[in-house]
N, CA, C and O atoms as a CHARMM CRD file, in Angstrom:
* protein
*
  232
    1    1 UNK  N    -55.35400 -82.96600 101.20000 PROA 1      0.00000
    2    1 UNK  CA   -55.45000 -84.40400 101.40300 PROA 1      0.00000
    3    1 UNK  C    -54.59700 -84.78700 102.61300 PROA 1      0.00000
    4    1 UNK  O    -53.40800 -84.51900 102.78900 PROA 1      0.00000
    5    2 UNK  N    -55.49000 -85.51900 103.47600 PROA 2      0.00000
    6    2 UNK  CA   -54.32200 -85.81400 104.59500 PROA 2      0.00000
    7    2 UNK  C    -53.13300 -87.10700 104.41500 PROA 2      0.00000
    8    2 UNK  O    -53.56800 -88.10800 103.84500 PROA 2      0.00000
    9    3 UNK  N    -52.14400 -87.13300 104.71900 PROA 3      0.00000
   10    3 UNK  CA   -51.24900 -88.24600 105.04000 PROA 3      0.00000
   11    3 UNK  C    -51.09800 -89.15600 105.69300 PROA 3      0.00000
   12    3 UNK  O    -52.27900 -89.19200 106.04000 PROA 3      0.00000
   13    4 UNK  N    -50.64300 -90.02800 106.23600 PROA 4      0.00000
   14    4 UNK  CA   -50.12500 -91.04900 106.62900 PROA 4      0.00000
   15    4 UNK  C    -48.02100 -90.85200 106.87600 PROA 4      0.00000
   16    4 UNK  O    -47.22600 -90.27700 106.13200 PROA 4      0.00000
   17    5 UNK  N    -47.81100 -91.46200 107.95500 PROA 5      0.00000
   18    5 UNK  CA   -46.32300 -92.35500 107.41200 PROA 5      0.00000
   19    5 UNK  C    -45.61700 -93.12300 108.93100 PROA 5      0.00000
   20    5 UNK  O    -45.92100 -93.03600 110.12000 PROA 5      0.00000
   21    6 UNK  N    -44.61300 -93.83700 108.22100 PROA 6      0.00000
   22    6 UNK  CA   -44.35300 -94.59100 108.77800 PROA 6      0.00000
   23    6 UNK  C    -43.00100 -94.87600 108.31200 PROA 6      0.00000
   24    6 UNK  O    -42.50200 -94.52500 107.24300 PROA 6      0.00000
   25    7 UNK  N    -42.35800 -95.70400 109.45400 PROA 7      0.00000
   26    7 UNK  CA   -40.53900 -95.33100 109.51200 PROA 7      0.00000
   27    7 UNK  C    -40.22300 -96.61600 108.80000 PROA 7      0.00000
   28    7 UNK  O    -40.69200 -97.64500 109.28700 PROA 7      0.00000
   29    8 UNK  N    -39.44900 -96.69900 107.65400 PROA 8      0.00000
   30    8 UNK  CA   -38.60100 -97.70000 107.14600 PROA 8      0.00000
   31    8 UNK  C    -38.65000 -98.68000 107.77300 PROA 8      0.00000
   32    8 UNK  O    -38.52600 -98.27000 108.92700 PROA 8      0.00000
   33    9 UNK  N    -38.77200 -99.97800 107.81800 PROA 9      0.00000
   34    9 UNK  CA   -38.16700-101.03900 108.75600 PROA 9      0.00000
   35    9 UNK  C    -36.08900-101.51200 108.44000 PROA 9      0.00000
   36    9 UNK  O    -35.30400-102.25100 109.03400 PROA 9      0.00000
   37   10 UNK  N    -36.04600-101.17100 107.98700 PROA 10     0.00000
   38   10 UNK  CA   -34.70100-101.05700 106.99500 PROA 10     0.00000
   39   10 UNK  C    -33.63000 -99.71300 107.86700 PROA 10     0.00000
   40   10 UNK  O    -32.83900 -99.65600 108.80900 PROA 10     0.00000
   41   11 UNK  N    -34.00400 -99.14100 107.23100 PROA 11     0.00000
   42   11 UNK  CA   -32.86900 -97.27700 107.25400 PROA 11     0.00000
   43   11 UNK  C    -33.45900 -96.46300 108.79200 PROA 11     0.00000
   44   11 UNK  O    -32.75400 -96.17200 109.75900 PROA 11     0.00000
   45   12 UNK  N    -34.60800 -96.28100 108.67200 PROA 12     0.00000
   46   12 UNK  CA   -35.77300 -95.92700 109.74300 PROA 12     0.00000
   47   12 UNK  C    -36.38200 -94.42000 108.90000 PROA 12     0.00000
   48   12 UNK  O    -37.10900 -93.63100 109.50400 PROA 12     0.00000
   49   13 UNK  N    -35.93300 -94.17700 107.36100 PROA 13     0.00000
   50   13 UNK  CA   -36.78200 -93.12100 107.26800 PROA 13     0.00000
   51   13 UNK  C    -37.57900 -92.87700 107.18300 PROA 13     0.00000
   52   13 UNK  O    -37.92500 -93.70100 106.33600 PROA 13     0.00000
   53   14 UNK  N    -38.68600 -92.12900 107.42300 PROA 14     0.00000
   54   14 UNK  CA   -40.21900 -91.63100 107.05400 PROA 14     0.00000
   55   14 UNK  C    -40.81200 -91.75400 105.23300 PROA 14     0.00000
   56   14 UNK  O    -40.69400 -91.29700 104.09600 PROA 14     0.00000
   57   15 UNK  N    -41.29000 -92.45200 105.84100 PROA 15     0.00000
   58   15 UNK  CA   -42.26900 -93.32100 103.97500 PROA 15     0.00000
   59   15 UNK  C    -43.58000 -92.74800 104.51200 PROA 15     0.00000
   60   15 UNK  O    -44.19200 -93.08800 105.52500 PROA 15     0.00000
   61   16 UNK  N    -43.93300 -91.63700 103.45300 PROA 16     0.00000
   62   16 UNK  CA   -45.24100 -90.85300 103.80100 PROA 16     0.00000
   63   16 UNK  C    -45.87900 -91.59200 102.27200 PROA 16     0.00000
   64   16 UNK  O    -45.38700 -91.89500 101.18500 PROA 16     0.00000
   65   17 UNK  N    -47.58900 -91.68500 103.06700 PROA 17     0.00000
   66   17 UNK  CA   -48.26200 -91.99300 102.20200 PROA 17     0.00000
   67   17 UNK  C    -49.57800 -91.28300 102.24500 PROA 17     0.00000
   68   17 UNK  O    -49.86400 -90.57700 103.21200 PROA 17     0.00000
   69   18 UNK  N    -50.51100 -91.46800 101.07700 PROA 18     0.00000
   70   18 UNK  CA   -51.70300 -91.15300 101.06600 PROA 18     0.00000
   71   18 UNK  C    -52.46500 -91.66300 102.50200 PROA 18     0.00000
   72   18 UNK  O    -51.92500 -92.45700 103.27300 PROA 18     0.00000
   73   19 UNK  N    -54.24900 -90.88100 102.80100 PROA 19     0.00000
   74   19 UNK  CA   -54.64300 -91.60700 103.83600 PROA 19     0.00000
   75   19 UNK  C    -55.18400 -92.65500 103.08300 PROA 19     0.00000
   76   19 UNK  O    -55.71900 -93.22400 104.03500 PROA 19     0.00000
   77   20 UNK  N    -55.45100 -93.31700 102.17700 PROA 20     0.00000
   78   20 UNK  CA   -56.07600 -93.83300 101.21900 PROA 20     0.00000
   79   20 UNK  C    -55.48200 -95.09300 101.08700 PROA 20     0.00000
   80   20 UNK  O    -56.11600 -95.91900 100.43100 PROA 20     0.00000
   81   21 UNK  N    -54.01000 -95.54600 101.74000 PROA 21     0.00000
   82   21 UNK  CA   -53.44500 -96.31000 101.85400 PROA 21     0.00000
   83   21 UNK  C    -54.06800 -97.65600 102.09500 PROA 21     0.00000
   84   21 UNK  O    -54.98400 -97.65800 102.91800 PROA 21     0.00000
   85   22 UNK  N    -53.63200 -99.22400 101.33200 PROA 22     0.00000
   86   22 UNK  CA   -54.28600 -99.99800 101.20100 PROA 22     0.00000
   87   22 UNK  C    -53.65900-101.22700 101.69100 PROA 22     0.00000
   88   22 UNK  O    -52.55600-101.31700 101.15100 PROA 22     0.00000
   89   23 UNK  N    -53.88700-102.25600 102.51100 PROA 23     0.00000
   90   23 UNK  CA   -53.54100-103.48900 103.15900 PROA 23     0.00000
   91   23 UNK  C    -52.68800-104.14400 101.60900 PROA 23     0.00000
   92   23 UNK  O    -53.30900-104.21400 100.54900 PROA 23     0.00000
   93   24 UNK  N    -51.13000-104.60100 101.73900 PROA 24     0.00000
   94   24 UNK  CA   -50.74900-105.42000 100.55700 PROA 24     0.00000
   95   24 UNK  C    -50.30200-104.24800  99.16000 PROA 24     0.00000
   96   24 UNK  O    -50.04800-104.65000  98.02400 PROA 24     0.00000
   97   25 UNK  N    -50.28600-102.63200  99.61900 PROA 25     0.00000
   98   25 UNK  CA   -49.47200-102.07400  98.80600 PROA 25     0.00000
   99   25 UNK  C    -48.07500-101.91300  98.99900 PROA 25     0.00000
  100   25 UNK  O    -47.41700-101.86100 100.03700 PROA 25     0.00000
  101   26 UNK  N    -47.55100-101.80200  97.10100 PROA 26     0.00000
  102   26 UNK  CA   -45.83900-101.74000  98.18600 PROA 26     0.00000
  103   26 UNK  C    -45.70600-100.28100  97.04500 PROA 26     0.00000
  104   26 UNK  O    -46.26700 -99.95500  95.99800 PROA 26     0.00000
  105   27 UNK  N    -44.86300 -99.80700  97.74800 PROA 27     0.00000
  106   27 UNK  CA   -43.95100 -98.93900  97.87900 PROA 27     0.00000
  107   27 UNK  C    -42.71100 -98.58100  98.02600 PROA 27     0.00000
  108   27 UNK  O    -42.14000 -99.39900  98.74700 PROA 27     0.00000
  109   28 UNK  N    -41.74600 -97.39900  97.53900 PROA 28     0.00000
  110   28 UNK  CA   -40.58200 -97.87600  97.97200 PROA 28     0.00000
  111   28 UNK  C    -39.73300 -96.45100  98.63100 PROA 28     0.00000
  112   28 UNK  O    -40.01100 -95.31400  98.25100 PROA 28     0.00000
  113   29 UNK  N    -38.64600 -96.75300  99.69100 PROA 29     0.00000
  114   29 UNK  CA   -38.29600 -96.08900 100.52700 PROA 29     0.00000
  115   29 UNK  C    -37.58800 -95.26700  99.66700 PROA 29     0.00000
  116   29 UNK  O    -36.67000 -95.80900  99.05100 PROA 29     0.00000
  117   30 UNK  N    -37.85600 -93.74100  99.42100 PROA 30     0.00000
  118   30 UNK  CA   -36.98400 -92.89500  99.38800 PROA 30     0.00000
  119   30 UNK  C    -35.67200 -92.42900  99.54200 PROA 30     0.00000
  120   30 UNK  O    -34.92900 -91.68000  98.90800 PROA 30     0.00000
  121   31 UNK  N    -35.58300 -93.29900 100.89600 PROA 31     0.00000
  122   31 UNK  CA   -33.98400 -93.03500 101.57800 PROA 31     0.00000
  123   31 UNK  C    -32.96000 -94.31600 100.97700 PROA 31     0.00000
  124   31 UNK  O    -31.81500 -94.27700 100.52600 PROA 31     0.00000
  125   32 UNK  N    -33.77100 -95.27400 101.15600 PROA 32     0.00000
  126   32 UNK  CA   -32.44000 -96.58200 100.47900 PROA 32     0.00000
  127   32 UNK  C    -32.85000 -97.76200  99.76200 PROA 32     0.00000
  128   32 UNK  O    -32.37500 -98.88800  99.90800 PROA 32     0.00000
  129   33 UNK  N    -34.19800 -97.25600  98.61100 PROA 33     0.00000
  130   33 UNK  CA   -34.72700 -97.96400  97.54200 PROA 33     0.00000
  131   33 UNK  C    -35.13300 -98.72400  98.06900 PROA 33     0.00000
  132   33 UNK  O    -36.14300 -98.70200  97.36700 PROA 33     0.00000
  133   34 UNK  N    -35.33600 -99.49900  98.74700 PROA 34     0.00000
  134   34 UNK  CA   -36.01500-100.93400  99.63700 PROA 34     0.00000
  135   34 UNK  C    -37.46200-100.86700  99.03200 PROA 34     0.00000
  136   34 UNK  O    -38.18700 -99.90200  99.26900 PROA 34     0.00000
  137   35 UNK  N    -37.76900-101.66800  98.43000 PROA 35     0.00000
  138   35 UNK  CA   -39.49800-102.30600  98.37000 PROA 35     0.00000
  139   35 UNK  C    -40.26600-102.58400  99.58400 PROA 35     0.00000
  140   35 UNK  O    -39.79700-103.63300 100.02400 PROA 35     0.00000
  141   36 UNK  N    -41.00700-102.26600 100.18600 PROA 36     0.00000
  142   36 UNK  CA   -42.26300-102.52600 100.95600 PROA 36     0.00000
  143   36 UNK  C    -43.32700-102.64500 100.58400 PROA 36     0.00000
  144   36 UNK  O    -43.86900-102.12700  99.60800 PROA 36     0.00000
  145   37 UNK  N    -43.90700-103.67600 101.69400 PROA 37     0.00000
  146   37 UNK  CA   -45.13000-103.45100 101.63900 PROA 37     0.00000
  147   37 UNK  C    -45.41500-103.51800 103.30900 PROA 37     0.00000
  148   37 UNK  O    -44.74000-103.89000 104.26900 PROA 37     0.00000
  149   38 UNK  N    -47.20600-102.78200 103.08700 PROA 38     0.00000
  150   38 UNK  CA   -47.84400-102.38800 103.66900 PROA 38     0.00000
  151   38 UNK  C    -47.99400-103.56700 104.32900 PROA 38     0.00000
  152   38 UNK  O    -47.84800-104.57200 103.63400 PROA 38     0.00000
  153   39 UNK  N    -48.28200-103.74100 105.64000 PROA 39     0.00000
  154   39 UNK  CA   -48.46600-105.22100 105.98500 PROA 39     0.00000
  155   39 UNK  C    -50.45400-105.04700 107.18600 PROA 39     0.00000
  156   39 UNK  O    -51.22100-105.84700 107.72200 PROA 39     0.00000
  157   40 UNK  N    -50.37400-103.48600 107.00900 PROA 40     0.00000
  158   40 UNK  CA   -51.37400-103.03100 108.00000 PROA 40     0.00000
  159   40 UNK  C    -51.68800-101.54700 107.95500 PROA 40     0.00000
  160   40 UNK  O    -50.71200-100.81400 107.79600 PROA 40     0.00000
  161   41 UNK  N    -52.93200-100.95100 108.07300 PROA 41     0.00000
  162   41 UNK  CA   -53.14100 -99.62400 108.05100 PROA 41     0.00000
  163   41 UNK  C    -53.41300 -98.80200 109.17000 PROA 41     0.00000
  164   41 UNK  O    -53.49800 -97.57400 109.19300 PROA 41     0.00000
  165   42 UNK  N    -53.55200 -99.67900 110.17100 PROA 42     0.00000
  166   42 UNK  CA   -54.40800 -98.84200 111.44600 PROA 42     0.00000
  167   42 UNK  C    -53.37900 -99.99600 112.70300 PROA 42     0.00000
  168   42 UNK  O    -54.04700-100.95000 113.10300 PROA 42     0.00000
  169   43 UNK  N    -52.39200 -99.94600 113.08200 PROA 43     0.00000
  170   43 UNK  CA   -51.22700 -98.68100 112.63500 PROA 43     0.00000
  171   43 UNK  C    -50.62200 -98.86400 111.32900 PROA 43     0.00000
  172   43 UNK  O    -50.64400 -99.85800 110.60300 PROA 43     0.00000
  173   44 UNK  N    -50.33800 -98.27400 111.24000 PROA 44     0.00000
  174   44 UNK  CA   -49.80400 -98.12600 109.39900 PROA 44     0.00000
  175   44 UNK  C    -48.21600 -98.86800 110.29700 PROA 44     0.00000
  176   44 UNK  O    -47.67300 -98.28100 111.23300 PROA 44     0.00000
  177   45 UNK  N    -47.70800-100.27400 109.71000 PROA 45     0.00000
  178   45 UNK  CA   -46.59100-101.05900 109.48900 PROA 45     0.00000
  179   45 UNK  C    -46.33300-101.85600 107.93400 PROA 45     0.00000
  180   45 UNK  O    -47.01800-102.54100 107.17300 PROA 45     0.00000
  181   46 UNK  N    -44.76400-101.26400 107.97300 PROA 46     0.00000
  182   46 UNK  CA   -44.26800-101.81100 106.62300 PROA 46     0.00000
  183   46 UNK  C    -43.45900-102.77900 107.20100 PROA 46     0.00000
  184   46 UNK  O    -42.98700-102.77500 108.33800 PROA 46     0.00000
  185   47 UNK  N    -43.29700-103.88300 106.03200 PROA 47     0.00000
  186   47 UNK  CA   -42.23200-104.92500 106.15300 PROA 47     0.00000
  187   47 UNK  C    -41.80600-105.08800 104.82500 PROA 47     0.00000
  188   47 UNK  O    -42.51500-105.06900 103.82000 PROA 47     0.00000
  189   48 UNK  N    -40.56500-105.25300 104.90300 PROA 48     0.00000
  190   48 UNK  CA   -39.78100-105.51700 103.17100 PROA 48     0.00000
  191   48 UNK  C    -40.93300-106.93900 102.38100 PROA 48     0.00000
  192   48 UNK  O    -41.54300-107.97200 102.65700 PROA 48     0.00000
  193   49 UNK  N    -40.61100-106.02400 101.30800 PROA 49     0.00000
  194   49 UNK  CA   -41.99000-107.33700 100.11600 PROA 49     0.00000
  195   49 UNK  C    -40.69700-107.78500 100.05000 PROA 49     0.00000
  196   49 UNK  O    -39.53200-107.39400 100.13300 PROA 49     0.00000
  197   50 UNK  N    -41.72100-109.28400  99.77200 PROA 50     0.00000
  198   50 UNK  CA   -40.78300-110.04600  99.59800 PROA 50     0.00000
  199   50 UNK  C    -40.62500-110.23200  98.27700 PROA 50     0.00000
  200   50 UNK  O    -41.52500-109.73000  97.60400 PROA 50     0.00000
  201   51 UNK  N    -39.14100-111.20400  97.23900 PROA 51     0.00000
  202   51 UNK  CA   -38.75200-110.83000  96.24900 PROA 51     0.00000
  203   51 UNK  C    -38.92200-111.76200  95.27600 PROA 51     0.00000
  204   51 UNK  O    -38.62400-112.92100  95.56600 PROA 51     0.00000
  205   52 UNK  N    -39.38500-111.49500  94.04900 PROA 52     0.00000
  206   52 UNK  CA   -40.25500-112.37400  93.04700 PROA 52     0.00000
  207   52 UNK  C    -39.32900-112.83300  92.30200 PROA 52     0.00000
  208   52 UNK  O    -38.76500-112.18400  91.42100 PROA 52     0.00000
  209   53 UNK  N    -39.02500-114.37900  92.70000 PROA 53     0.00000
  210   53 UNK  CA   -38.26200-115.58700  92.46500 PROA 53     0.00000
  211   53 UNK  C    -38.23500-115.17900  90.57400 PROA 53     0.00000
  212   53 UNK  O    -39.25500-114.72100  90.05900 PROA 53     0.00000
  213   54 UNK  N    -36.92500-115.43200  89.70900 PROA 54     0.00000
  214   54 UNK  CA   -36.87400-115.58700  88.95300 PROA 54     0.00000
  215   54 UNK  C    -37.10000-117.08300  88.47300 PROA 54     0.00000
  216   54 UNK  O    -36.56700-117.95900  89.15500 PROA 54     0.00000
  217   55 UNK  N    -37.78200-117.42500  87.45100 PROA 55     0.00000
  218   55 UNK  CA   -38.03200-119.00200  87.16900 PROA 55     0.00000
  219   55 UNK  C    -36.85600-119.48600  85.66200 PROA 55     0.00000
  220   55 UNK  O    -36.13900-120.47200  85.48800 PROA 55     0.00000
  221   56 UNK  N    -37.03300-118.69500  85.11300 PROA 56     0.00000
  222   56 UNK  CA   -35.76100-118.52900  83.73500 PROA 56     0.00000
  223   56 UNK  C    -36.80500-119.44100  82.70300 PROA 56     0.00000
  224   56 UNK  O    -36.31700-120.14800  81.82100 PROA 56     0.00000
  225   57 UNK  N    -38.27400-119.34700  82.90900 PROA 57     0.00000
  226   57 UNK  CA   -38.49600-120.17200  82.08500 PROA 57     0.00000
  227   57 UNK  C    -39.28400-121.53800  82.36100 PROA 57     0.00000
  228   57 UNK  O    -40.17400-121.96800  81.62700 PROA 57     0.00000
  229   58 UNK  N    -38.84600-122.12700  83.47700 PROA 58     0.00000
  230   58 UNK  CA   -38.98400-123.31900  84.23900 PROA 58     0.00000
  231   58 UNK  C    -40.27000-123.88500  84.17800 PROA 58     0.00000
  232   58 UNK  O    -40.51800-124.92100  84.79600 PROA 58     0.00000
């Protein structure tokens, strides 16, 4: 199966993925836990997902 990857926006390490890779998946960096997501496939760019507001209820 071939790969994909692309450098952290964060640390800069290599986040290898499937080629199968999908617009709006996240993933997370190996090197320093960071959540991403995919923001694009062709070039393959990550940007930190962004972080799901706690409501407590609200």
């Amino acid at each position: 199966m071939n790969q994909k990857n692309a450098g952290c926006p964060v640390c800069g390490a290599d986040v290898i993925f499937d080629e199968d890779i999908v617009n709006g998946e996240l993933v997370v960096c190996s090197e320093c836990g960071l959540e991403l997501e995919v923001t694009s496939t062709s070039p393959l760019i990550l940007k930190e997902a962004p972080q799901e507001a706690e409501d407590w209820g609200e």
